[in-house]
N, CA and C of each residue as an Amber inpcrd file, in Angstrom:
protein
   633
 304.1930000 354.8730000 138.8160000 303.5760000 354.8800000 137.4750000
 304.2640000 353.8390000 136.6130000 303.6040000 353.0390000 135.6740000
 304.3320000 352.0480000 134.9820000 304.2290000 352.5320000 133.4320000
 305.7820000 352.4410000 133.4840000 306.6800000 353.3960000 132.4220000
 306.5340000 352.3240000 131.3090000 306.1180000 351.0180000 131.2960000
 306.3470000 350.3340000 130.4830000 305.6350000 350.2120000 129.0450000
 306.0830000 350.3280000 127.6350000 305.2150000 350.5550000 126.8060000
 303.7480000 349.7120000 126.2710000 303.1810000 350.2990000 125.6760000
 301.8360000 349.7230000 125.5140000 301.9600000 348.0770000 124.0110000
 303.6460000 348.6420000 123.5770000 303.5280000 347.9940000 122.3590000
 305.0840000 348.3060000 122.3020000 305.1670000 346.6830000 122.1000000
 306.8010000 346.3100000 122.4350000 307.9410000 347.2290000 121.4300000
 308.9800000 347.7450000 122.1010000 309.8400000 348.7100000 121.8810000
 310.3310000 348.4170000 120.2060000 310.1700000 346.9340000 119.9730000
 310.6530000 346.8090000 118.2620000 309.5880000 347.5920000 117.4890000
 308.4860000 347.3400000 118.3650000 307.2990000 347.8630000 116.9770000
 307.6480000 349.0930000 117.2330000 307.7880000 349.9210000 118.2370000
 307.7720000 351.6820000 118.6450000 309.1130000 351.7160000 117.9570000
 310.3420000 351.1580000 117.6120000 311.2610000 351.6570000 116.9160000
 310.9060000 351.3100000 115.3800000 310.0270000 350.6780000 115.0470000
 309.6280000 350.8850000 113.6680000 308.9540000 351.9740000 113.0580000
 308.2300000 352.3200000 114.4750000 306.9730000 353.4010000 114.0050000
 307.8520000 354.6210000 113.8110000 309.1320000 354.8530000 114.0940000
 310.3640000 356.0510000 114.0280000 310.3300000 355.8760000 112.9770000
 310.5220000 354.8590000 111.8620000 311.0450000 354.4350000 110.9510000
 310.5110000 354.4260000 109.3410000 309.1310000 354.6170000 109.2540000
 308.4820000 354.0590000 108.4850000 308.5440000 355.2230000 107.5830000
 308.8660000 356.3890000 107.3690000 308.7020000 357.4190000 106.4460000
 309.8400000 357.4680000 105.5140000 311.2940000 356.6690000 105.9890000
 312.3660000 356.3390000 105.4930000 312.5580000 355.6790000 104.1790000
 313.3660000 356.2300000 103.1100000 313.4710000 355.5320000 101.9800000
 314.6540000 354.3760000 102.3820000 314.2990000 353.3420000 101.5270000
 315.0940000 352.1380000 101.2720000 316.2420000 353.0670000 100.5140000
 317.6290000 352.2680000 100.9120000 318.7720000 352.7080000 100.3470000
 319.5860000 351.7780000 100.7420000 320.7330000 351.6420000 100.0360000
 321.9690000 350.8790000  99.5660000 322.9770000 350.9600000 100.9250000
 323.4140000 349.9710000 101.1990000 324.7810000 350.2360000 102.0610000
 325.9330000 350.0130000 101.7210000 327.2600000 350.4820000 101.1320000
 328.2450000 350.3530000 100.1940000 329.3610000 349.8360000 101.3800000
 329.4480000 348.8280000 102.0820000 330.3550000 348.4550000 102.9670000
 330.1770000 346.7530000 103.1750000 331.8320000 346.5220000 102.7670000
 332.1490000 345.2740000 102.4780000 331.6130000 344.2040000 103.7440000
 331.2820000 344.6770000 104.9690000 330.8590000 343.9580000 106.1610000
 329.7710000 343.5320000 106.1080000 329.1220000 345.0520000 105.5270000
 327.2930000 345.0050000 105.7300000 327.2740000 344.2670000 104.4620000
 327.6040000 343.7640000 103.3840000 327.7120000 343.4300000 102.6720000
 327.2880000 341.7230000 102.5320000 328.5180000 341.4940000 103.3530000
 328.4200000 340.2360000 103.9460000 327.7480000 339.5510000 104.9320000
 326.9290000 340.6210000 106.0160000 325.8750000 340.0510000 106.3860000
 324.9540000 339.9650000 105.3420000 324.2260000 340.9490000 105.1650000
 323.2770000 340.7940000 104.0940000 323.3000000 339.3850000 103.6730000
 324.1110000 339.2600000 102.8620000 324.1870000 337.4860000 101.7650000
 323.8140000 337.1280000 102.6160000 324.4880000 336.6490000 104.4170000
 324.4220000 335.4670000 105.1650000 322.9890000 335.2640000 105.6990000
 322.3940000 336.4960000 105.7540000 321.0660000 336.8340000 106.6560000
 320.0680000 335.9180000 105.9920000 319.2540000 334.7930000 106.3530000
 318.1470000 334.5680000 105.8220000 317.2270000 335.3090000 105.4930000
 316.3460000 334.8770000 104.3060000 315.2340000 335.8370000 103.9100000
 314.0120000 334.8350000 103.7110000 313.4630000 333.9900000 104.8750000
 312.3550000 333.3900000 104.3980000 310.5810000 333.9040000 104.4770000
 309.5570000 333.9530000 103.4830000 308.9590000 334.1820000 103.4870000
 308.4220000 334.2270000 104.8730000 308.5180000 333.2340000 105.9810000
 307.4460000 333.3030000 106.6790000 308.7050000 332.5690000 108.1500000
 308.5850000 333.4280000 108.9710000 309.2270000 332.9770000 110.3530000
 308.7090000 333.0230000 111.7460000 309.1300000 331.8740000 112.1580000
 308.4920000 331.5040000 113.6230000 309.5870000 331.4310000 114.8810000
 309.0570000 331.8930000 115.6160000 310.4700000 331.6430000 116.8450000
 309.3060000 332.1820000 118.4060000 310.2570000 332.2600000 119.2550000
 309.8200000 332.8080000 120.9600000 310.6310000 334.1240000 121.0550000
 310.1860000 334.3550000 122.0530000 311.1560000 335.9830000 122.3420000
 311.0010000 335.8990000 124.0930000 312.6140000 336.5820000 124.2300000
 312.2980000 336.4130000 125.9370000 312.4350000 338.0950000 126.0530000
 312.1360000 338.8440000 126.2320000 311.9970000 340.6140000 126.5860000
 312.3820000 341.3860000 127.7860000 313.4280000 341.9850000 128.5370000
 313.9270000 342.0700000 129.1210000 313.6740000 344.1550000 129.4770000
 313.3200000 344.4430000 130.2030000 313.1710000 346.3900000 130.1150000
 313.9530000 346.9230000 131.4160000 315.2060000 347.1720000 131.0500000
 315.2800000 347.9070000 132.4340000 315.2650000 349.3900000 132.3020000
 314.4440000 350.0900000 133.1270000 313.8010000 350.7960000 133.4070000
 314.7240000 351.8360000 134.2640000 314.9410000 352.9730000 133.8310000
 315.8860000 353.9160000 134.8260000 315.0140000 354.1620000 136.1110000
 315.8860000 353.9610000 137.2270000 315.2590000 354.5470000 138.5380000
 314.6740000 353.0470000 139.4480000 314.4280000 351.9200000 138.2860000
 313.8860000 351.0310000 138.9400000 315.0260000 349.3080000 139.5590000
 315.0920000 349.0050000 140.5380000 315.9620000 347.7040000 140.2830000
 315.9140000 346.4800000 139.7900000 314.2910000 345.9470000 139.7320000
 314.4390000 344.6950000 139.0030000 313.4000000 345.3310000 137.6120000
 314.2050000 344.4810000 136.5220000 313.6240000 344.6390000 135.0070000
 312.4460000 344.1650000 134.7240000 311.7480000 344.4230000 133.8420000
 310.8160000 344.0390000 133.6500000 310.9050000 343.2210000 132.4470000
 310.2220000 341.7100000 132.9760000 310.4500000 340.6850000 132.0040000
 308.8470000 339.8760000 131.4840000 309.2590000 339.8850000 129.8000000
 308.2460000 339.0480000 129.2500000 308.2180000 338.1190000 128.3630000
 307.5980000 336.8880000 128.1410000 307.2680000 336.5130000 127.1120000
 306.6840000 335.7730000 125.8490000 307.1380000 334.8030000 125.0880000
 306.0360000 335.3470000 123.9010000 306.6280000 334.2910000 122.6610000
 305.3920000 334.5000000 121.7040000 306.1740000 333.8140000 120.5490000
 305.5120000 334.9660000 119.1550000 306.5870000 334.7300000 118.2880000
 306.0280000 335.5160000 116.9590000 306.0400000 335.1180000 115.5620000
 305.4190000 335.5920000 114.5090000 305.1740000 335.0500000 113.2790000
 305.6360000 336.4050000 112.6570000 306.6780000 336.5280000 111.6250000
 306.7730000 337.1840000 110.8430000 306.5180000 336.9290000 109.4400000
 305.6850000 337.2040000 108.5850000 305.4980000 336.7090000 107.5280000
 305.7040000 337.8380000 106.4890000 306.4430000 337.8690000 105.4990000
 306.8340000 338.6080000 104.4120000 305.9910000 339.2040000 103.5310000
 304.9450000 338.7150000 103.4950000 304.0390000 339.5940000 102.6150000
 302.3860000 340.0710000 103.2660000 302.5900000 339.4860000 104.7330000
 301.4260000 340.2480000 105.4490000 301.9850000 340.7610000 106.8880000
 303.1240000 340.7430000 107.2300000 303.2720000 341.3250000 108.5620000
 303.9590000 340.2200000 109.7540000 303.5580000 340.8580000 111.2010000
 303.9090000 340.2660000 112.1330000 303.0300000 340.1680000 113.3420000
 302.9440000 339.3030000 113.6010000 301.9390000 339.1880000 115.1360000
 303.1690000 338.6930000 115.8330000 302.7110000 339.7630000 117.2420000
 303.7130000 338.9100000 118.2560000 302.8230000 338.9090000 119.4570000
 302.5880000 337.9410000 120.3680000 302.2680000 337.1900000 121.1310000
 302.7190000 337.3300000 122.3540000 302.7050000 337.8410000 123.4040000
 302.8730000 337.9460000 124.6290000 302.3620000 336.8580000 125.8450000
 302.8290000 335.8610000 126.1800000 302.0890000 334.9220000 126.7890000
 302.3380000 335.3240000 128.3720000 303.4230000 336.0670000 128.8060000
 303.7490000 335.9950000 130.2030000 304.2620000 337.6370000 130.3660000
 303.7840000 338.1370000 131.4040000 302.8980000 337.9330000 132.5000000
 301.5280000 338.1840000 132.4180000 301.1720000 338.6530000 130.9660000
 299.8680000 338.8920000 130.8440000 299.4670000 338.0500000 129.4510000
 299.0470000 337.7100000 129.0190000 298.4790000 337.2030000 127.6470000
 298.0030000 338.8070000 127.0280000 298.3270000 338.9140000 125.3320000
 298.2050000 340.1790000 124.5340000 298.7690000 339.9550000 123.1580000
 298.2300000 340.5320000 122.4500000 298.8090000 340.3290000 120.8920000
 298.8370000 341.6410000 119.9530000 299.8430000 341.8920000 119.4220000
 300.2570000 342.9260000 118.8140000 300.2710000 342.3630000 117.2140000
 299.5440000 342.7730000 116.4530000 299.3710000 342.5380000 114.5200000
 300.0710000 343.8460000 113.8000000 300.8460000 343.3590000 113.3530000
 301.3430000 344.6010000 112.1740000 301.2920000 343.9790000 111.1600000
 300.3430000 344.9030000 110.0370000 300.3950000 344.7450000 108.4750000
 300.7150000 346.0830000 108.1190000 300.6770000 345.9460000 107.0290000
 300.6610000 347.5870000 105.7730000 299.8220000 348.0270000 106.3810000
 298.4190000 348.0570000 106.7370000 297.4610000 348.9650000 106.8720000
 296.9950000 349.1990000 108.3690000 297.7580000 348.7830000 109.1150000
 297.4080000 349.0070000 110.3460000 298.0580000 348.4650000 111.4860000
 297.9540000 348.7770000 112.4140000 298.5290000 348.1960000 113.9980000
 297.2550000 347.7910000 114.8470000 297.3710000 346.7190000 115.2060000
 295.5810000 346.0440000 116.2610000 296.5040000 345.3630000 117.0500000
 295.4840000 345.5980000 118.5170000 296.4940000 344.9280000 119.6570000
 295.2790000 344.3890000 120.1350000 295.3770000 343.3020000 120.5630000
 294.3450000 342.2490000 121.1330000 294.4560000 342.0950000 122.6440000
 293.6940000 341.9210000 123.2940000 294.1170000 341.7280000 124.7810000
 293.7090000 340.1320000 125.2730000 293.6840000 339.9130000 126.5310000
 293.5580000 338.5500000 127.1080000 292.0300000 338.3540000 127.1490000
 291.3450000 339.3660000 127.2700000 289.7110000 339.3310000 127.1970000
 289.0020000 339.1310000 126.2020000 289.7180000 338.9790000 124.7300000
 289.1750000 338.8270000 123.4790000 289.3790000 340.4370000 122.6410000
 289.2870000 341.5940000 123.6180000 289.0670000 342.7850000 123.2620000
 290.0220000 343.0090000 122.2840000 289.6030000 343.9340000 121.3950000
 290.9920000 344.8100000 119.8320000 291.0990000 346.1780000 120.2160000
 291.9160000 346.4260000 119.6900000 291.7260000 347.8220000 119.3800000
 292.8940000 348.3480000 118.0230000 292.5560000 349.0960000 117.6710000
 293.5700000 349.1730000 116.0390000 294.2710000 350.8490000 116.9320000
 295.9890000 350.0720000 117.5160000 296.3480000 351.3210000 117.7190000
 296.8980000 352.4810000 116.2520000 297.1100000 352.0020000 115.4740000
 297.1320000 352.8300000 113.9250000 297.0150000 352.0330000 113.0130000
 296.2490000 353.6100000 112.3320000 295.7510000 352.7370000 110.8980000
 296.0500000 353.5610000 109.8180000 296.6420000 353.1790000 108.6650000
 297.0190000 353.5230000 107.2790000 296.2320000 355.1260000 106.6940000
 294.5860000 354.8860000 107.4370000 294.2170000 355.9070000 106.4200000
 294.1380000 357.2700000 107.1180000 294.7380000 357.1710000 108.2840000
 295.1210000 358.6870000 109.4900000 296.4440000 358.3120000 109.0730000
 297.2150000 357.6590000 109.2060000 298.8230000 357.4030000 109.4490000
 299.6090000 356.6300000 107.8580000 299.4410000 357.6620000 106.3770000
 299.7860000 357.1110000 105.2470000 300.9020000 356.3000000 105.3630000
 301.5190000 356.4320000 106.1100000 303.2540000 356.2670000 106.2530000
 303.4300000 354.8970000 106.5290000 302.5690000 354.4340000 107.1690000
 302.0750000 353.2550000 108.0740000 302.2290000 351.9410000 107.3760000
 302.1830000 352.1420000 106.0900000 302.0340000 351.1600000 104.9660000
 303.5720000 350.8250000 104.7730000 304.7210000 351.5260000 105.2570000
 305.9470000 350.4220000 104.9840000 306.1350000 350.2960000 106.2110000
 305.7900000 350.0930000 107.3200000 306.3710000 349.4990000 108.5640000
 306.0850000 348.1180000 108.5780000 305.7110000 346.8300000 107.3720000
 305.6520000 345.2440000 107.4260000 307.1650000 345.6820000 106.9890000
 307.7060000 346.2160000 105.9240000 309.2570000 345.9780000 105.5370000
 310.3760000 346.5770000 106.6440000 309.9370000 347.3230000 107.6120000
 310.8190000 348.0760000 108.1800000 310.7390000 346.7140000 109.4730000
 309.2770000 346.2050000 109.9830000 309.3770000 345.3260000 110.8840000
 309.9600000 344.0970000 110.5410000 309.7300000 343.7470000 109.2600000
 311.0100000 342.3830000 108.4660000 312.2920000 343.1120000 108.7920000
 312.5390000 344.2070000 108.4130000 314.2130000 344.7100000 108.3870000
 314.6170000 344.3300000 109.6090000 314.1890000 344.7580000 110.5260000
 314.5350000 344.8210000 112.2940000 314.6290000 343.6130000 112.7350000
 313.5130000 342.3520000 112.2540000 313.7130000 341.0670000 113.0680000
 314.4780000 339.9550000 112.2700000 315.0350000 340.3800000 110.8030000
 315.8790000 339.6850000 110.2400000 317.3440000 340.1080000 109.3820000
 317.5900000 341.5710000 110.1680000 319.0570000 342.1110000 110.1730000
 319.1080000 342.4600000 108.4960000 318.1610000 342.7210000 107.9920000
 317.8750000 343.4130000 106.7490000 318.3820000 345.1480000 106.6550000
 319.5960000 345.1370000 106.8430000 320.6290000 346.6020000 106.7340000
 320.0500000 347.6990000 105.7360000 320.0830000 347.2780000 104.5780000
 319.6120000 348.0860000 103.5520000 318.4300000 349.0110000 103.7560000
 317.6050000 348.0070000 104.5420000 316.1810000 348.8630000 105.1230000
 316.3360000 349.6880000 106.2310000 317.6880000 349.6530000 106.2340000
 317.6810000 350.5700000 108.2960000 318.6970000 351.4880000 108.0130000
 319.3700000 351.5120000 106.9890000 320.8450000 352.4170000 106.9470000
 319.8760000 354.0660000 106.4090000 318.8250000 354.0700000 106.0980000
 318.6290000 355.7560000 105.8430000 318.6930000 356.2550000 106.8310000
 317.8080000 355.7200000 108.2290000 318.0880000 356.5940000 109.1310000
 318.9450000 356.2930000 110.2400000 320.1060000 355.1100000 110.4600000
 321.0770000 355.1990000 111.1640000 322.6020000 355.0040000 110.6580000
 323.1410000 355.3060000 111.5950000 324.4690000 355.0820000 111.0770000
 324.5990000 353.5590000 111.6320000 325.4680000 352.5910000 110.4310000
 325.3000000 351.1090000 110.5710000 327.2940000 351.1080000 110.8550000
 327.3800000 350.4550000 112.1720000 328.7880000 349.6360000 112.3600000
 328.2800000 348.3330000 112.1820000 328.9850000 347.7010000 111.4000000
 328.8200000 346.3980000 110.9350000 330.4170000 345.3050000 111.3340000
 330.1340000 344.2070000 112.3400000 331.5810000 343.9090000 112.6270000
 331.0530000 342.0610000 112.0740000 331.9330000 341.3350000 112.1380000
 331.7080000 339.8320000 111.8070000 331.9660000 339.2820000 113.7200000
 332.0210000 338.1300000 114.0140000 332.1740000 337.6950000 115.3220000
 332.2840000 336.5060000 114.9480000 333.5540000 335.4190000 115.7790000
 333.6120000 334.7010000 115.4390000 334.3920000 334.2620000 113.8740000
 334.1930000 332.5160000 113.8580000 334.8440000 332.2010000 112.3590000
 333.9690000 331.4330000 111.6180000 332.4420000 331.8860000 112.2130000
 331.0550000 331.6820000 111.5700000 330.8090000 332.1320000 110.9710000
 329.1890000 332.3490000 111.1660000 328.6660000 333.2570000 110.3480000
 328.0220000 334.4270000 111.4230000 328.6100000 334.3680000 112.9310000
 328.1920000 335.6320000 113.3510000 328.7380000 336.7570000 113.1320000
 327.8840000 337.9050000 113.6340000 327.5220000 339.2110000 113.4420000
 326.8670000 340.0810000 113.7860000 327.4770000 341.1910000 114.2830000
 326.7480000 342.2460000 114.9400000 326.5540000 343.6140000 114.0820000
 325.6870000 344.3000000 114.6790000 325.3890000 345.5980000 114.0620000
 325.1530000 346.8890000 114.9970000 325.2160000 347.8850000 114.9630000
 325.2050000 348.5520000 116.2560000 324.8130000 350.0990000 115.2770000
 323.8610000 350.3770000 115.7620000 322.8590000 350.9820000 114.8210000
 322.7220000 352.5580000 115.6320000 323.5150000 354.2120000 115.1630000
 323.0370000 354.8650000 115.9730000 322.1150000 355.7950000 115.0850000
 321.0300000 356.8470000 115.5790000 320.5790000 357.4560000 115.2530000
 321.1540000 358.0470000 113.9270000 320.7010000 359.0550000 112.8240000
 321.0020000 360.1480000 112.1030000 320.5940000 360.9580000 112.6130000
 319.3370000 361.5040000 112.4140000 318.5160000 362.1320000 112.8600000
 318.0400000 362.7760000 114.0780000 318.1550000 364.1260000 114.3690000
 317.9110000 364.6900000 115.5820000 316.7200000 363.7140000 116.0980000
 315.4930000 363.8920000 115.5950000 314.2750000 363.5450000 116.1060000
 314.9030000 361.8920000 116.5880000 315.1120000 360.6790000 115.9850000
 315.5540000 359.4620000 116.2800000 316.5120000 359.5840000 117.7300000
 317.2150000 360.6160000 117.4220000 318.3280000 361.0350000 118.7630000
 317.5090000 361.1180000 119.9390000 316.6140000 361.6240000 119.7850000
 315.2880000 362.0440000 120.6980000 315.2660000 360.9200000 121.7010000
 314.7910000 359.8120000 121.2670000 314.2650000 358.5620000 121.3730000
 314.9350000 357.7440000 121.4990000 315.8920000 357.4790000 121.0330000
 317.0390000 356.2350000 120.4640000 318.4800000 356.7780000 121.3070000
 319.2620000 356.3000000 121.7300000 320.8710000 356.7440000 121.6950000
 321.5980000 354.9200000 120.9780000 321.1210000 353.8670000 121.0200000
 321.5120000 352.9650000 119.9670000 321.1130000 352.0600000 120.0680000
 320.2860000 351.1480000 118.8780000 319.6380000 349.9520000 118.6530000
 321.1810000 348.2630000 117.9830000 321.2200000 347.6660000 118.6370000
 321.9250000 346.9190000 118.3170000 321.4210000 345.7380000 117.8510000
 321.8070000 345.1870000 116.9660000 321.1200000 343.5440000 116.4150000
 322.5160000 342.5600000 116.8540000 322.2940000 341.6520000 117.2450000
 323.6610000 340.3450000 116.5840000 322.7540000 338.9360000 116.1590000
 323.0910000 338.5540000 115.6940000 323.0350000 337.3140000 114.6790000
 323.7240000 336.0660000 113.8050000 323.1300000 335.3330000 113.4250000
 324.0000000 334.3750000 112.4860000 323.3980000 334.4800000 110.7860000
 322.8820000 332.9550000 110.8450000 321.5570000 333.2070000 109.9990000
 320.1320000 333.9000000 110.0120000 320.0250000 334.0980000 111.2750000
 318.7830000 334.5940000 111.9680000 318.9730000 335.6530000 112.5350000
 318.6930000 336.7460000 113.1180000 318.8670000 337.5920000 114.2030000
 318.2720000 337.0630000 115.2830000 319.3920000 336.7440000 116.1870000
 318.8870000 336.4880000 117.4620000 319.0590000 337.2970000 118.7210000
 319.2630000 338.6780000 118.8400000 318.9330000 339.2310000 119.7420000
 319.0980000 340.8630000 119.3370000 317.9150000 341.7620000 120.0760000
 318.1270000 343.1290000 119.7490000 318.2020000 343.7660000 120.8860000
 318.7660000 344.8280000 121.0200000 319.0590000 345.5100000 122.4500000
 319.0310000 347.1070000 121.9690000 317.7370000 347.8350000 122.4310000
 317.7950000 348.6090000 122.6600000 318.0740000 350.0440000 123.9430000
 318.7590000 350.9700000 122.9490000 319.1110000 351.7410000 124.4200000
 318.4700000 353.0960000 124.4370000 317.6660000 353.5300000 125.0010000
 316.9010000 354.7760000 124.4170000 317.5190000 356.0900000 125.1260000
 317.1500000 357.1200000 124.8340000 317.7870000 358.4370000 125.2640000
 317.4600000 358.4170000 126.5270000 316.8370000 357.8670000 127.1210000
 316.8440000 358.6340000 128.8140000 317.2610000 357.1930000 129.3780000
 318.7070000 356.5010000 128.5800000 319.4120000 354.9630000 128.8790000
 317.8740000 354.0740000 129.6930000 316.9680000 354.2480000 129.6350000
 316.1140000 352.9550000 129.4870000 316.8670000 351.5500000 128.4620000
 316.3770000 350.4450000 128.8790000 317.8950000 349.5020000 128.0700000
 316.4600000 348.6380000 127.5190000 316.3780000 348.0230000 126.7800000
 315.4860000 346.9000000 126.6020000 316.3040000 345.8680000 125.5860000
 316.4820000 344.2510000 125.7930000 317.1040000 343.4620000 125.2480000
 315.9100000 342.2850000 124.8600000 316.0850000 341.9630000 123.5340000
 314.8200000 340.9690000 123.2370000 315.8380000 339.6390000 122.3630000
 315.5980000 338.2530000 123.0480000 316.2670000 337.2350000 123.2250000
 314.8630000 336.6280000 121.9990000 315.3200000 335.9920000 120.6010000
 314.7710000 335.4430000 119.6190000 315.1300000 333.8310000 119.8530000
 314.7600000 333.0520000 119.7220000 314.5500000 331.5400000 120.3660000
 313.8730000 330.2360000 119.3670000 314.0640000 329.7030000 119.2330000
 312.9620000 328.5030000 118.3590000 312.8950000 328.7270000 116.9060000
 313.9520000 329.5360000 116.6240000 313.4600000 329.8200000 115.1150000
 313.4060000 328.8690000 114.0490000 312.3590000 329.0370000 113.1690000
 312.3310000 328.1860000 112.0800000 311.0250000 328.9940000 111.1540000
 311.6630000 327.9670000 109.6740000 310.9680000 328.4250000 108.8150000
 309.7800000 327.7180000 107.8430000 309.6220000 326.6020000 109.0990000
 308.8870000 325.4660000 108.7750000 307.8790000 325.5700000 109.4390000
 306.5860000 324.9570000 108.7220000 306.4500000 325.1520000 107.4450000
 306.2280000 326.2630000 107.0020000 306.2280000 326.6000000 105.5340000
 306.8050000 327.9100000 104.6440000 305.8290000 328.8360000 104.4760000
 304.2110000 328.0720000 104.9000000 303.0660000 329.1460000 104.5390000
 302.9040000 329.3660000 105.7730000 302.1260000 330.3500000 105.8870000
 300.7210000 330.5970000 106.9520000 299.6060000 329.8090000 107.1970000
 299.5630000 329.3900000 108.5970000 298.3000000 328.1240000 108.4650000
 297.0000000 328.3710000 108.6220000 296.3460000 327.8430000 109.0640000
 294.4100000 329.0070000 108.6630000 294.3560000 329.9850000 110.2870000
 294.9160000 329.4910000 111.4980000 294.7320000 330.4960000 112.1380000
 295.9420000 331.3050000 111.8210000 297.3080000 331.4750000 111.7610000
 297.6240000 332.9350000 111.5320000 297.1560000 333.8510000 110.7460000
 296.8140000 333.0620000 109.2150000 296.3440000 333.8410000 108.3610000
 294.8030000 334.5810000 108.4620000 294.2500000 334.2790000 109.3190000
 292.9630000 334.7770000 110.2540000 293.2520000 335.7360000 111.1610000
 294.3620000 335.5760000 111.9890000 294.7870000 336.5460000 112.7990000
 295.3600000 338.0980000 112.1310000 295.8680000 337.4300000 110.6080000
 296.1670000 339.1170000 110.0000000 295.0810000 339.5020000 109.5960000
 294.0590000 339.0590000 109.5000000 292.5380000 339.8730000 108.2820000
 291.9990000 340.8280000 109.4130000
C-alpha cells in the first residue's frame, strides 16, 4: 500500500496548525532569527523532498519548484516523478494533477479555520517563529559565525503529539531545509534551492494559478 501523502507533509503540518493564535516569543535567539529571516512579499525557489517511510528501504523522492506569495498563498509544483500542483490560499486547498484535472481538497466555507493557513504556510517556509510558537515548543540555536540557524520545533499539544514527534527548520536568510519527524518516526526532509525574490510581483500566470 503506498503510505505516501496525497499533499506534501508541509501543507499537512499546516493543516495541524491553522486554528492557532499568533503569539510572541520572548527569547533572545528566536529573537535574532526573526530580524535575520527575510520577509519578502513574494518567493521563488525548487524543493528536493525526501520520505522515508518506516518498514520501507529506499525513500521516497521528489521534485518541484514553489511560489510563495504573501498576500495570496503558495503553489507548489511537483515536477518529478509525477507532474501535480498543490494551491494554498485563505479560502481553500486545490490540487491539480498532470491531466489538467482539480480538485479543491479544502475549502474555507466547510473548514472556517482554513483562512489562516496562507500565514501559517509563510511561517513554515520562511522560519517566521512567532507564527509557530503557540503550538510548539521552539529551541532556537545560532550555527556558525553567520547568519545561520536552526530551530527544532516539538509538539505542545497532545493532538500535534499524535502526528508530529518534531518539525525542524535550519536556515540563513531563507529557510533552507525542513525535516520532519512524525509519531510513527516516518522522517520526511525538504531541501529549498534557487531562492529568490526576483522579481517582486506575481506574473500573469501565477497570479492565474491562485484565482
Amino acid at each position: 500500500m503506498n503510505r505516501s501523502p496525497r499533499l506534501p507533509r508541509v501543507l499537512l503540518c499546516a493543516l495541524l496548525l491553522v486554528a492557532a493564535p499568533l503569539v510572541q516569543a520572548a527569547d533572545a535567539a528566536v529573537d535574532a532569527i526573526t530580524q535575520a529571516v527575510a520577509r519578502p512579499d513574494v518567493l521563488r525557489g525548487q524543493f528536493t523532498q525526501e520520505k522515508q517511510v518506516s518498514g520501507f528501504k529506499n525513500p521516497l523522492r521528489s521534485q518541484g519548484q514553489f511560489v510563495v506569495a504573501r498576500k495570496h498563498g503558495v503553489i507548489w509544483s511537483t515536477l518529478k516523478p509525477f507532474p501535480s500542483e498543490v494551491v494554498v490560499t485563505a479560502d481553500r486547498i486545490l490540487s491539480r494533477q498532470r491531466d489538467g484535472s482539480t480538485r479543491v481538497e479544502l475549502d474555507a466555507r466547510q473548514q472556517p479555520a482554513m483562512r489562516s493557513v496562507n500565514a501559517i504556510m509563510f511561517a513554515l517556509m520562511s522560519g517566521d517563529v512567532q507564527a509557530l510558537s503557540s503550538q510548539f515548543n521552539v529551541e532556537a540555536t545560532r550555527e556558525g559565525q553567520g547568519q545561520g540557524w536552526r530551530l527544532k520545533l516539538t509538539p505542545k499539544s497532545a493532538m500535534l503529539a499524535k502526528a508530529f514527534q518534531s518539525l525542524t527548520l535550519q536556515g540563513d536568510r531563507y529557510v533552507r531545509q525542513v525535516e520532519i519527524i512524525e509519531a510513527n518516526q516516518d522522517r520526511t526532509r525538504i531541501q529549498f534551492t534557487a531562492l529568490s525574490e526576483a522579481p517582486a510581483a506575481l506574473n500573469a500566470d501565477e497570479a492565474r494559478r491562485f484565482e
